[in-house]
Every structure is written in C-alpha cells, then in structure tokens.
Residue, then its C-alpha position, 0 to 999 in steps of 0.5 A: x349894465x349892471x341894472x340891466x342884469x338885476x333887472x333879468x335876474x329878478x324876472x329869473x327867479x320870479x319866474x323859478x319861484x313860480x309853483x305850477x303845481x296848482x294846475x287842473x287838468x280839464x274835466x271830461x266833456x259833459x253831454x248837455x241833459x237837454x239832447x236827451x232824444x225822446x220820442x214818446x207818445x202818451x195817450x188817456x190823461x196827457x195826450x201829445x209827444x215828448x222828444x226832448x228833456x228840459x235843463x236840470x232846475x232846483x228838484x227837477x234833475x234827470x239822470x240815467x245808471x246807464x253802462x254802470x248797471x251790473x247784473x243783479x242791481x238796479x237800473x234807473x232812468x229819470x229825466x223831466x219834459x213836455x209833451x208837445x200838444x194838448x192842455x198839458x202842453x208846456x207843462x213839465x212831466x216826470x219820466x221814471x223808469x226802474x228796472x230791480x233785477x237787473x239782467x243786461x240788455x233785453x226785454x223787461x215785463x210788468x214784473x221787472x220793471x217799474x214805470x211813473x210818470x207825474x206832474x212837477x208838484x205830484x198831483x197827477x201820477x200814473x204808475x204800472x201795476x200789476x195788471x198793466x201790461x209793460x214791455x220795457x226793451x233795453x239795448x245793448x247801450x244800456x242807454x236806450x230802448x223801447x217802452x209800451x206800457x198802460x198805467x193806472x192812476x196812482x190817486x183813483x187805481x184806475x187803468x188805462x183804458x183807450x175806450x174811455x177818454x182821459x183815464x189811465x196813461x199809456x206811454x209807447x215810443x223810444x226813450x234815450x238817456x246817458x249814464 
C-alpha cells in the first residue's frame, strides 16, 4: 500500500513539476503563394497566358505590400510564373509592378507606376517608359486589379509594337496577389 502511495506521489509531482510554459501558440494560416490567380496576356516577345505563380525557390520569391500600403508609400507587387504557350512556355517569368506614390484604390498611369517583366537570369526585360501607355487599376482589396501596358525592350529601347512581330511586350488581363 505504501509502494502503491509512492508510486501516485511520484507521478504527482512529476506531473506538478512539468513547465508548460514553453507552449507555442499556432502561427496564422499561411495562404500557399501558388493560388495567386493570374489571368494575364502577353503579346510581342512572349506570346501566351500566365494564370498562376509558381512556389517560392532560392531568389525567386513572390510577395505583394497589399492593405499594408499608406498613402504617400510605395506599393509593390512581385511573383514569378509561366506563360502557358509559345517557345517560352514552361519557362519562369518575373512579374513586377510598382506604384511610388501611393493614393489608394484606383487608377494609375505610366507616370505612377512602374511595370517589369523578365527572365530568371535577366537576359530578357521589358519595362514601361515614358512613352507606353500604362493603365494600372487597383481595387479596393489592394490585392488586385487590372493592367493594360505596352513595354520596351530594356536591352534595344524598342517598344511594343503589334505590327512587328516579337518586338516589345504588352501585358493585359487581371493580376491578384495577397499582402
């Protein structure tokens, strides 16, 4: 009986003498990168349709300010994916997207915003100059919108041009990150 009572003490104090304290609470759901919807065309040097964003590897890391945005910052949208048909198709494409003076949902033009797109090793860029004609729409989620935008060849200058095959880049459609 007495071993017994040993026996209950021990697992007593064993079990008093336990510190929880080391607990971690869960971390917030992360929303897997790879459900990024897009549904951008591109037309000139890449031709095809991007839908989605590839996983995060090495330098390749999409990431989106979203709602964190005040006025007067700078937005940001990166992510990295395929476009679906063509030469290219398969290959990994960079999608960047700035706005520098931040206002709030709406519309932005060639002035506010700044748009890349290029290959895994920057071979191959096209950016928005002057010139191009960009209309950048951010609703009111600051997580999505729209974008129409001709871009020159960062290498050669030259601009999109529908008339001649494979020079510039125009990206149109929707584009959707989280932030």
């Amino acid at each position: 009986m007495l071993r017994a009572a040993g026996i209950v003490a021990l697992i007593v104090f064993t079990a008093c003498g336990q510190n929880n304290s080391g607990a971690v609470a869960s971390p917030s759901p992360v929303v897997a990168q790879g459900n990024w919807t897009q549904n951008l065309a591109f037309a000139g040097a890449i031709n095809g349709r991007m839908t989605g964003i590839v996983a995060d590897t090495g330098d390749q890391v999409s990431a989106c300010t979203g709602t964190k945005t005040r006025n007067g910052e700078q937005w940001a949208d990166t992510f990295f994916g395929t476009v679906d048909t063509g030469e290219t198709s398969g290959q990994v494409w960079a999608v960047a997207f700035v706005v520098n003076n931040f206002r709030g949902p709406g519309v932005y033009h060639s002035t506010d915003v700044s748009l890349v797109v290029r290959n895994a090793d920057k071979t191959k860029q096209w950016a928005n100059q002057p010139r191009d004609k960009v209309n950048f729409t951010l609703d009111a989620s600051q997580q999505s919108g729209s974008i129409d935008a001709p871009l020159s060849d960062v290498n050669s200058g030259k601009p999109f041009d529908p008339k001649v095959s494979g020079q510039g880049l125009k990206v149109s459609g929707q584009w959707n990150c989280r932030g």
